[in-house]
C-alpha positions in Angstrom: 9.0 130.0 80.2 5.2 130.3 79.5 6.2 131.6 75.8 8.6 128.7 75.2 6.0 126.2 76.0 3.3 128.1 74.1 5.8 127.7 70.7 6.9 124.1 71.5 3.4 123.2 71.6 2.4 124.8 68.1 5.8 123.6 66.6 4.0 120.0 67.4 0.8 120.7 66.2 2.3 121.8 62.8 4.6 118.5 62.6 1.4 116.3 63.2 -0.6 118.6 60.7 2.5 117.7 58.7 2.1 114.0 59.5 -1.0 113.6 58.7 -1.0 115.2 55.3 1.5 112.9 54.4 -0.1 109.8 55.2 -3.3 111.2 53.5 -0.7 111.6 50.6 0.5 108.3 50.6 -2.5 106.7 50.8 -4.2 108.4 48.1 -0.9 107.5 45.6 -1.9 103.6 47.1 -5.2 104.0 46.1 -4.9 105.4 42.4 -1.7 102.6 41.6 -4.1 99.9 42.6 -6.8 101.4 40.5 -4.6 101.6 37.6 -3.1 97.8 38.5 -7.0 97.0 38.5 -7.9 98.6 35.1 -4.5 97.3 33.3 -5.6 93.6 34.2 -9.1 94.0 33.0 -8.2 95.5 30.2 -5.8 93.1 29.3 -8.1 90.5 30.3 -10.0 92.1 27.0 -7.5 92.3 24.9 -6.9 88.7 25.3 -10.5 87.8 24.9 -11.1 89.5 22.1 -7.6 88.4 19.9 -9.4 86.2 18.4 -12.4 84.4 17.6 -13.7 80.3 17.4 -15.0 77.9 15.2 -16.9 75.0 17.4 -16.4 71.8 15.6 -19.6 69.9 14.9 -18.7 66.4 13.2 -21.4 64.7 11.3 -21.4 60.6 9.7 -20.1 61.0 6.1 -19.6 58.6 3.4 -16.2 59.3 2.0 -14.8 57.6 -1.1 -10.7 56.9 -1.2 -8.9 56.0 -3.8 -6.2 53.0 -3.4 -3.7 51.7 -5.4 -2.2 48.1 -6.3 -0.6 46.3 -8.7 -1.4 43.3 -10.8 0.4 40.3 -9.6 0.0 36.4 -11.0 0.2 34.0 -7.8 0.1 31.0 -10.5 3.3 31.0 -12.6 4.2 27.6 -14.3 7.6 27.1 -15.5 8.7 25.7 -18.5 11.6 22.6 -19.0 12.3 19.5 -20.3 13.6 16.4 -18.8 15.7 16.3 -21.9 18.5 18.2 -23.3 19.1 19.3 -27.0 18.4 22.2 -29.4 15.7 24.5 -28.7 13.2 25.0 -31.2 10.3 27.9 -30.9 6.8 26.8 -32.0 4.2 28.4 -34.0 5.5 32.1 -32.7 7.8 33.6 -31.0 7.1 33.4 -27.2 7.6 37.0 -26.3 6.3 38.4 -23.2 2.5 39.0 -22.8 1.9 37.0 -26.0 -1.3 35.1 -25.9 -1.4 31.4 -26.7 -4.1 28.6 -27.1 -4.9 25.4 -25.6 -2.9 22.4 -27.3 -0.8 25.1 -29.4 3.2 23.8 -29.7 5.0 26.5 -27.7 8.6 24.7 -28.2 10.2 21.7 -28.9 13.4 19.8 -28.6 15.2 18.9 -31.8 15.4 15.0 -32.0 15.8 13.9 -35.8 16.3 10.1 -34.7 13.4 9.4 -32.4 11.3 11.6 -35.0 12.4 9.7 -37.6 11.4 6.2 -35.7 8.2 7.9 -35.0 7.0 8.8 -38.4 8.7 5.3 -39.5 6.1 3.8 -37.2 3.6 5.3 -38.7 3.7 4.3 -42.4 4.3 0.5 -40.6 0.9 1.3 -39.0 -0.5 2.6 -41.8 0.3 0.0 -44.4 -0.5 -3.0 -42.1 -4.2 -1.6 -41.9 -4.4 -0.9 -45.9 -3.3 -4.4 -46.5 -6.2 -6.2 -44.6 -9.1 -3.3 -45.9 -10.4 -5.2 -48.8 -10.5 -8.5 -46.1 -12.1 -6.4 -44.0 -14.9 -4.4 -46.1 -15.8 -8.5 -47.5 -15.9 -9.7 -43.8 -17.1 -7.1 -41.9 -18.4 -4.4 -44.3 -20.4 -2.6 -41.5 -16.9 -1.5 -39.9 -15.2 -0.5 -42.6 -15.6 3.0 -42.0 -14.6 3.4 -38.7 -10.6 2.0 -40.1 -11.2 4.3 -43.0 -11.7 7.2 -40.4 -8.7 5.9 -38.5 -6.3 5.6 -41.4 -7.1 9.0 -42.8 -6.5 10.2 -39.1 -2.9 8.6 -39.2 -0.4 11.7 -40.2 3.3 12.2 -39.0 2.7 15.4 -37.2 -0.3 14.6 -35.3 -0.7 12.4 -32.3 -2.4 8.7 -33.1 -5.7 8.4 -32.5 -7.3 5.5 -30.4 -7.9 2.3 -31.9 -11.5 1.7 -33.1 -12.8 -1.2 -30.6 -13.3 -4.5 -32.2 -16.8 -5.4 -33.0 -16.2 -9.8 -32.6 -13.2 -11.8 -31.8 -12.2 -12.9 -35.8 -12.6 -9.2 -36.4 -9.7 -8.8 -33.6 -7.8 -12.0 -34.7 -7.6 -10.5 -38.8 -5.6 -6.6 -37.7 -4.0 -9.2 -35.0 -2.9 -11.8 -37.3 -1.5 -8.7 -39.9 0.3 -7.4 -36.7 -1.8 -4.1 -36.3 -1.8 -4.1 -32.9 1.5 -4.7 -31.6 2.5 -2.1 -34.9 0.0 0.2 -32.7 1.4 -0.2 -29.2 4.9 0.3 -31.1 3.9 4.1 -31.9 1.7 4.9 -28.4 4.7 4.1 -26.9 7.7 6.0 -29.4 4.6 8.9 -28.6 4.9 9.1 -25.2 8.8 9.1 -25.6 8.7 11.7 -27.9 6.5 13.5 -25.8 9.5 14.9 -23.7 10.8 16.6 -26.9 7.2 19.0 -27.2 5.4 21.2 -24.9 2.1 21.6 -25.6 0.2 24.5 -24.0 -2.0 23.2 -21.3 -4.1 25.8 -21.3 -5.5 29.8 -22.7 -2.9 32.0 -21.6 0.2 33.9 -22.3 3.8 34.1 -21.9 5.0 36.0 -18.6 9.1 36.0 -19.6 11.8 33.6 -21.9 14.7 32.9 -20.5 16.7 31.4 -23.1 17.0 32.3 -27.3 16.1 30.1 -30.0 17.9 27.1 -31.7 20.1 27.1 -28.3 21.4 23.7 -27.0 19.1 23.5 -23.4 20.6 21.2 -20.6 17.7 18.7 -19.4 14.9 20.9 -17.0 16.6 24.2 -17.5 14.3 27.0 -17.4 13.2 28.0 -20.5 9.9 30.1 -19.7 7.3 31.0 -17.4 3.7 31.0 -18.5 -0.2 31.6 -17.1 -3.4 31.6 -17.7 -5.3 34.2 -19.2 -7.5 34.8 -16.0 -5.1 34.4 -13.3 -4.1 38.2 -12.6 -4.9 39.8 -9.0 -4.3 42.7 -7.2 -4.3 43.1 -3.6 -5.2 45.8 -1.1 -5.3 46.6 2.4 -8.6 48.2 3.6 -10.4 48.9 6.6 -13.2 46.7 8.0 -15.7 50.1 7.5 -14.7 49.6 3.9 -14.7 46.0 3.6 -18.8 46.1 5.2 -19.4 49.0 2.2 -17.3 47.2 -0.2 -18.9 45.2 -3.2 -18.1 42.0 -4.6 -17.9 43.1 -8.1 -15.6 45.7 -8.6 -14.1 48.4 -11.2 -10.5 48.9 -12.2 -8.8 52.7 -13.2 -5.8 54.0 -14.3 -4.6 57.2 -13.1 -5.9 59.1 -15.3 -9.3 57.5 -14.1 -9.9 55.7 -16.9 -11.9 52.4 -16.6 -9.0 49.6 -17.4 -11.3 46.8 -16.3 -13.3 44.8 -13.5 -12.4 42.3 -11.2 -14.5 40.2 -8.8 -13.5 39.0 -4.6 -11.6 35.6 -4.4 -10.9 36.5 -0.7 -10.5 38.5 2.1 -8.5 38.1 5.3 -8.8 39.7 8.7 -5.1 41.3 9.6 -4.9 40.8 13.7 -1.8 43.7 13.7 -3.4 46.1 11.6 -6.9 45.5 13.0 -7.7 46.0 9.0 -8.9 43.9 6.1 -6.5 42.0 3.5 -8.8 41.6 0.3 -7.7 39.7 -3.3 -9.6 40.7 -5.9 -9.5 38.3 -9.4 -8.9 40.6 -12.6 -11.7 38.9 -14.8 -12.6 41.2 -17.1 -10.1 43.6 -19.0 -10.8 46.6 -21.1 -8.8 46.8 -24.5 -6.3 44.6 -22.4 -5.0 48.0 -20.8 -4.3 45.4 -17.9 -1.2 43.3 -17.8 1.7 42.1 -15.3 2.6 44.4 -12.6 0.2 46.8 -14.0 -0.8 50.0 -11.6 -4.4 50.0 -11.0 -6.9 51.8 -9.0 -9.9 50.9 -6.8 -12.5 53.3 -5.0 -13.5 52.2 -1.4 -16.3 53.9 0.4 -16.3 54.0 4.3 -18.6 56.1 7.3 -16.7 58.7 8.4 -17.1 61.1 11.5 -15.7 64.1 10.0 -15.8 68.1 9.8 -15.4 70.5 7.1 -12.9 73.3 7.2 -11.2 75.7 5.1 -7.8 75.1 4.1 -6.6 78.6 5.8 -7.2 76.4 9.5 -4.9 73.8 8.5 -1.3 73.6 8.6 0.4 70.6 7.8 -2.0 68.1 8.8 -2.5 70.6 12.5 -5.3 72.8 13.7 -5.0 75.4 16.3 -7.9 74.3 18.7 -7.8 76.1 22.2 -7.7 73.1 25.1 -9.3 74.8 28.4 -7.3 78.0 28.8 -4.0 76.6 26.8 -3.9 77.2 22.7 -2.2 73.5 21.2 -2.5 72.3 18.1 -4.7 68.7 16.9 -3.2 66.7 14.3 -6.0 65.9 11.8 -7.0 63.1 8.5 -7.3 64.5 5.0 -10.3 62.4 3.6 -11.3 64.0 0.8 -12.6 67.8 -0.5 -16.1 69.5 -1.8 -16.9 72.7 -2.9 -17.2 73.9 0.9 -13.2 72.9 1.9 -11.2 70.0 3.2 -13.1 66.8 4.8 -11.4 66.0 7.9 -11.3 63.6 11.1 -9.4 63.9 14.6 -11.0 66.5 16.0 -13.8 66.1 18.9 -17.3 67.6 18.8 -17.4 71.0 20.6 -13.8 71.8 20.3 -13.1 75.4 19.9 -10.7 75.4 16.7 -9.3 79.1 16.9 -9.8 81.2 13.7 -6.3 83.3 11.9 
């Protein structure tokens, strides 16, 4: 009895021995996993730190110059008709487009043998009404004769009568009254102004913009036969920001795309656009070199505006995005191509301090 309980007591000795070894086992495997949990975090913790590298972004006030384009527009178009009808006749040239013209130059006329007929008719009335009474008037008034020789000479079929020399006394006025002179006068001022209808004169410098109809055609009365301009009424317009519109001069200079200088042009106006919180400007093409400027020509003007702006390469951008790392969370910022030096790409959007991440 003594012997059994002397080996049941060493049998539980050995199974807490046993116990506790296991325990001690256990908690030592415990142990190193949380260890190795420990180091794997840090070390990943590293690894991530240590992917990659930053850029801070520092923005500086730059003047940057941008290039805009427009095209050359006439706002003051005049048309062409008559309030007759009849056979179209060119004038000195043909009116094709961008032709230059002068001042009082025929541009066309309506064909009108009758009425041009009465008209030079007129004329020789005039004419031969005046010679009859010259030797009455060089004996009565010799100091005046050379005013009506000036006047007669002045009196020819294609040209438009020329005012009637004022009378210097009454019987001067009752002799060219008494030989019908001036009713003969009033006669042709007033077959003129019919005749008028049947010419169009050019009212001013300028140059033919398009014809819409073909010589020695029969025209119906104000059908559209061309529209016309002056030589200084091209413009171009642009949209521009009010940073460019404080930097912007008055007097300005025109390129073509290959950068050429075309020409200059000065402000007429400028405009404030409410919805685009921008500029509308007008410039006036006033000065044209080798006339490489016409209608709806594409021209080019350089602005200048303050920017806030960085520098980068060209590796950090992708389609208009940089990679920029926003607390703990990489996104990407959408940036504004201003312009390039011999350091990389000028840029705006991105906020001083910003931690742009470098490939």
């Amino acid at each position: 009895m003594i012997l059994f309980f002397k080996m049941k007591r060493k049998y539980l000795v050995f199974v807490s021995l046993l116990f506790l070894c296991l325990i001690v086992l256990l908690l030592s495997n415990f142990n190193n996993e949380s260890v190795k949990e420990s180091i794997f975090k840090k070390n990943t913790a590293l690894n991530k730190k240590s992917a990659y590298s930053f850029l801070i972004v520092k923005n500086k006030s730059r003047l940057i110059k941008t290039i805009k384009y427009s095209n050359a527009v006439n706002e003051n178009i005049e048309d062409v008709y008559f309030d007759v009808s009849g056979e179209l006749i060119f004038g000195e040239k043909d009116p094709c487009e961008g032709c230059s013209f002068k001042e009082d130059q025929l541009l066309f006329r309506v064909n009108n043998k009758e009425i041009l007929t009465d008209l030079i008719q007129g004329k020789k009335i005039l004419y031969n009404s005046i010679s009859e009474i010259s030797s009455q008037v060089e004996d009565k008034h010799p100091k005046e004769i050379n005013k009506w020789n000036d006047f007669l000479n002045s009196i020819k079929p294609t040209s438009l009568l020329s005012v009637l020399p004022s009378f210097s006394s009454e019987r001067e006025k009752e002799l060219f009254d008494a030989n019908g002179v001036i009713t003969f006068y009033n006669d042709v001022m007033l077959s003129e102004k019919q005749i008028e209808k049947y010419f169009y004169l050019a009212p001013y410098d300028g140059y033919f913009i398009k014809t819409y109809t073909r010589k020695s055609k029969n025209i119906k009365t104000r059908e559209l036969v061309a529209s016309i301009s002056k030589n200084n009424d091209l413009i171009t317009r642009f949209s521009i920001s009010k940073n460019e519109f404080e930097l912007a001069p008055k007097n300005i200079t025109f390129y073509n795309d290959e950068k050429k200088e075309i020409g200059k042009g000065v402000l007429k106006e400028s405009k404030e656009n409410l919805n685009t919180n921008s500029m509308d400007v007008c410039y006036l093409i006033d000065e044209k070199v080798n006339n490489l400027i016409s209608l709806n020509s594409r021209v080019a003007v350089e602005f200048i505006s303050t920017q806030n702006c960085c520098i980068l390469s060209p590796k950090l951008i992708n389609g208009n995005n940089v990679k920029v790392l926003d607390g703990k969370k990489i996104t990407f910022r959408k940036v504004v191509l201003l312009g390039s030096n011999s350091k990389g790409l000028i840029v705006k959007g991105l906020l001083n301090g910003e931690k742009i991440i470098l490939l």
